[in-house]
Each structure stands twice: as structure tokens, then as C-alpha cells.
C-alpha positions as YAML, in Angstrom:
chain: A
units: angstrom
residues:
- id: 1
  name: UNK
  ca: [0.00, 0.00, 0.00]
- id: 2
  name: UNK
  ca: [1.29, 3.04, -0.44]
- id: 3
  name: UNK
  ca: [0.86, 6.06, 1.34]
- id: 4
  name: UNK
  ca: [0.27, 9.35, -0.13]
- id: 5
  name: UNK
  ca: [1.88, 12.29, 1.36]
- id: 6
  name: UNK
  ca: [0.35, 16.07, 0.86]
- id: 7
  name: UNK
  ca: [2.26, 18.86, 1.58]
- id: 8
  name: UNK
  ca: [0.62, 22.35, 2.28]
- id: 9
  name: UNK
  ca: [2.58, 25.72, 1.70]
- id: 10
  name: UNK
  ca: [1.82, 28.21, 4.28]
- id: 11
  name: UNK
  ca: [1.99, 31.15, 3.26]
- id: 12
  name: UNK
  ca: [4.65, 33.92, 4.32]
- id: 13
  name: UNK
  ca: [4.09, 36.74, 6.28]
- id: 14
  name: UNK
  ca: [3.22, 39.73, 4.83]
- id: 15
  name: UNK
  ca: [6.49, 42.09, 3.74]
- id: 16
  name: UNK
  ca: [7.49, 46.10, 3.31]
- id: 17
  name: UNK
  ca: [7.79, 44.65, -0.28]
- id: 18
  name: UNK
  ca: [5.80, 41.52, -1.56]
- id: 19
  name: UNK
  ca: [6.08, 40.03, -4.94]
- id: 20
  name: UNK
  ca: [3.14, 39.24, -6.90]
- id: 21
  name: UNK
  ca: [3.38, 35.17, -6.23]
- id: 22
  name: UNK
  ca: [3.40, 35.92, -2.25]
- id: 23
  name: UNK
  ca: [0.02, 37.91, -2.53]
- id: 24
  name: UNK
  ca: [-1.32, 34.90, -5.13]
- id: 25
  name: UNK
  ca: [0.24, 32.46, -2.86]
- id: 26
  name: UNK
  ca: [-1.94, 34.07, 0.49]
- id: 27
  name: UNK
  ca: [-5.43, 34.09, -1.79]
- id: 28
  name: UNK
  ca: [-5.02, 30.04, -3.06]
- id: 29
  name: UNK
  ca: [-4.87, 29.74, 0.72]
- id: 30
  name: UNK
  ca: [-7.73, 31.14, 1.34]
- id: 31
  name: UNK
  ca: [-6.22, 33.76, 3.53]
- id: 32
  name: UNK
  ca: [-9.43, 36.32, 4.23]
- id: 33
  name: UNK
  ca: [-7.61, 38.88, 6.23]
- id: 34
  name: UNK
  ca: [-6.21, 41.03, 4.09]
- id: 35
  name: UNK
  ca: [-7.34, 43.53, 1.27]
- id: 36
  name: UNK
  ca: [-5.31, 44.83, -2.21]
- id: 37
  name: UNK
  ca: [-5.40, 48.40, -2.91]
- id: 38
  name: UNK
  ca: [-5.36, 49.53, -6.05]
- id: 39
  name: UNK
  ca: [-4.13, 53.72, -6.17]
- id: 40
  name: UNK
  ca: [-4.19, 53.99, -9.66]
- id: 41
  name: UNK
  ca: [-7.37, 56.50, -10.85]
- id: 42
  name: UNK
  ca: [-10.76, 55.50, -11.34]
- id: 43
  name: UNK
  ca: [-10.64, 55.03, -15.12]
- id: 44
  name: UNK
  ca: [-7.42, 52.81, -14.97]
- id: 45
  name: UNK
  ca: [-9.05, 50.63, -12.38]
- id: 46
  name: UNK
  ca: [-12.79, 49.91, -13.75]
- id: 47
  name: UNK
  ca: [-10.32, 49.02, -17.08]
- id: 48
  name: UNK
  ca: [-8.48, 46.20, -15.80]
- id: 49
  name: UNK
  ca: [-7.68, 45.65, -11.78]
- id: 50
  name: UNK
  ca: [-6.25, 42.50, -9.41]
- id: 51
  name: UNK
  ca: [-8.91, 40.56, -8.77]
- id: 52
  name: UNK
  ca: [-10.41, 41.76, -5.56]
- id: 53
  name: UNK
  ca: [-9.07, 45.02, -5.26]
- id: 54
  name: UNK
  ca: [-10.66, 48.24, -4.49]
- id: 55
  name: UNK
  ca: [-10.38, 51.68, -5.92]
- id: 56
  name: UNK
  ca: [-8.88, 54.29, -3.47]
- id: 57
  name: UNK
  ca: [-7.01, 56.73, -5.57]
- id: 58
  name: UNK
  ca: [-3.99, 58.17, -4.27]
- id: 59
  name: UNK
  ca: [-5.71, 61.84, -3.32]
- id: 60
  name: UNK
  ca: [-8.53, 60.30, -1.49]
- id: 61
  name: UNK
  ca: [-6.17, 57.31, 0.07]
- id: 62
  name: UNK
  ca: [-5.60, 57.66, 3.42]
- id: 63
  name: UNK
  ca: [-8.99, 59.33, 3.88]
- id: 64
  name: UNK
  ca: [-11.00, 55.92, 2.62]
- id: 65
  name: UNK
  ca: [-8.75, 53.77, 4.23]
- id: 66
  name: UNK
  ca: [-9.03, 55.47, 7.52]
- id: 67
  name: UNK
  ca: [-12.76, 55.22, 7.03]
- id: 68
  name: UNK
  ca: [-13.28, 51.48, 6.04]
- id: 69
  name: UNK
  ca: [-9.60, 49.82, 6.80]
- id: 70
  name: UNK
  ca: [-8.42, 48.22, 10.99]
- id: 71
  name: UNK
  ca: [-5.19, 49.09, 11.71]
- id: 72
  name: UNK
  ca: [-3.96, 45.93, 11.97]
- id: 73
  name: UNK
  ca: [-4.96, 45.14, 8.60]
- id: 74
  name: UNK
  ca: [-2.84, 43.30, 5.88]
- id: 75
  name: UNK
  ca: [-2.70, 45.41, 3.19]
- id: 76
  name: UNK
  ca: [-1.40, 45.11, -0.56]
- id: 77
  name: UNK
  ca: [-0.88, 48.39, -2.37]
- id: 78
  name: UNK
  ca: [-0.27, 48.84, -5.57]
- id: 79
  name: UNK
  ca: [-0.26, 51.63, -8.32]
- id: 80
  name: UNK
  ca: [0.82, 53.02, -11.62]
- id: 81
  name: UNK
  ca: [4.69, 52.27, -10.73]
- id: 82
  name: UNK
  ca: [6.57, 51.02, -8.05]
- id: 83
  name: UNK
  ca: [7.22, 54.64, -7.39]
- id: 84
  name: UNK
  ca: [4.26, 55.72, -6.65]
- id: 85
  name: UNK
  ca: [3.10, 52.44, -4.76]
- id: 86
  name: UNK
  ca: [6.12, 53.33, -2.38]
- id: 87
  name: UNK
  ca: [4.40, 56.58, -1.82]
- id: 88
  name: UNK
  ca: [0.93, 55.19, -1.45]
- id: 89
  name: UNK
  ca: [3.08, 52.76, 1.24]
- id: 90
  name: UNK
  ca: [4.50, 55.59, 3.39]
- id: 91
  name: UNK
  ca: [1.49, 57.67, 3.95]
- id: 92
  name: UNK
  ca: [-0.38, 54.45, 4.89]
- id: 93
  name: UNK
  ca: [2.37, 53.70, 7.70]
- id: 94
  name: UNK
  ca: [2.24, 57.00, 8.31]
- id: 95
  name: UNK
  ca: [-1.35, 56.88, 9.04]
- id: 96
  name: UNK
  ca: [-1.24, 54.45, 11.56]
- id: 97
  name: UNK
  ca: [-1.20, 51.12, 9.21]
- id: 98
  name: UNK
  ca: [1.18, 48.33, 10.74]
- id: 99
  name: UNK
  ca: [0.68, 45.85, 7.76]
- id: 100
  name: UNK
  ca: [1.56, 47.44, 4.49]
- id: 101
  name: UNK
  ca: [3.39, 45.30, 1.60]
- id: 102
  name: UNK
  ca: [4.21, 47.23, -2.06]
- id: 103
  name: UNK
  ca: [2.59, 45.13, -4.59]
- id: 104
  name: UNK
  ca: [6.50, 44.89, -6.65]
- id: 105
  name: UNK
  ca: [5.36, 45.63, -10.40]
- id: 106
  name: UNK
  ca: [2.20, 46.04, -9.54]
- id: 107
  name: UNK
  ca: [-0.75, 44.97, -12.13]
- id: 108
  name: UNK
  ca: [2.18, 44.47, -14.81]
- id: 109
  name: UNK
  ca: [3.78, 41.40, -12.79]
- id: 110
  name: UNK
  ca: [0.52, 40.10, -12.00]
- id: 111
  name: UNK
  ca: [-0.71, 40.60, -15.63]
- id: 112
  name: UNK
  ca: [2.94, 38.79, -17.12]
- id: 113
  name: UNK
  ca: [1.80, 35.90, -14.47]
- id: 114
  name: UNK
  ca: [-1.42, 35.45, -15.87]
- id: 115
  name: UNK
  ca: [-2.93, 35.70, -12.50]
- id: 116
  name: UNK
  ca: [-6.50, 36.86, -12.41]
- id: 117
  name: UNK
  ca: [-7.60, 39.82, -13.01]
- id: 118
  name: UNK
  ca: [-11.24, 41.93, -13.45]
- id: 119
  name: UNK
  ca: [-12.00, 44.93, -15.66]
- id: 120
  name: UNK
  ca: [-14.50, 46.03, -18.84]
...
């Protein structure tokens, strides 16, 4: 008889800077807790987003997140460049946010990994 032996990846904790497979690797788990953030404007989003994530524009940012987000909240930002997801980053820590990863190459790594995304 043989025995058949399954091994699970947990996934890693969330980073100051997360490649795309981490984030994928967290929602095959099943991992609820956390939410992507996508900074980019409106018009970019409703076009073609991460699956999952919601709008919050960089000038109205730390104003939505502060009105929906914990704390203590994983979060996944990501934006037009790595750039300006750095920036979205800092004035989420800045804010208050303990749990912020930069989405590394953003929709354009997670795009060139064929993972899925949502848009018109």
C-alpha cells in the first residue's frame, strides 16, 4: 500500500515589499484577512484591476482607508509604478497602518503571471 503524502505551503508573512506570487500564494490559501489596494485613478481601475481590489485613488487614500480599513490590517498596495506604490506605502504607515506590503510591479507582474484579473 502506499501512502500518499500532501504537503501544504503556508503562506509567508506579509512584507514592506511583496512580490506578486506571495500575494497569489496568500489568496489560493484562502487567507481572508487582508485587502489589495489599487491607487491607480478611477478610469485605470474599472479598465483592468487585481482581482479583488478596491479603488482608493492616491488623493482620497488615506482618507477611505481610515474610514473602512483596521489598523492591523494586511494590506497590498499597488499603483501606476513602483514609485508611486512606495508613496501610497509611506502615507499608509504613516497613518497608523502596521501591515503594508508594495505590490513589486504592480498589475504588470501580476498581468505577465497570468494571475486573475477583473475589468471592462
Amino acid at each position: 500500500m502506499t501512502k500518499l503524502l500532501q504537503f501544504f505551503v503556508i503562506p509567508e508573512a506579509i512584507q514592506d515589499k511583496s512580490p506578486v506570487h506571495a500575494l497569489k500564494n496568500r489568496l489560493d490559501w484562502g487567507e481572508p484577512a487582508l485587502t489589495i489596494v489599487d491607487i491607480r485613478d478611477r478610469s485605470a481601475f474599472h479598465t483592468r484591476h487585481i482581482m479583488g481590489a478596491i479603488s482608493m485613488p492616491m488623493n482620497e487614500l488615506v482618507a477611505r482607508a481610515g474610514a473602512s480599513l483596521e489598523f492591523i490590517r494586511d494590506i497590498y498596495v499597488y499603483g501606476e509604478t513602483d514609485e508611486q506604490t512606495a508613496d501610497a506605502a509611506s502615507r499608509l504607515r504613516d497613518a497608523g497602518y502596521q501591515h503594508v506590503a508594495e505590490l513589486v510591479g504592480g498589475l504588470t507582474a501580476w498581468n505577465e503571471a497570468r494571475y486573475p484579473v477583473e475589468g471592462i
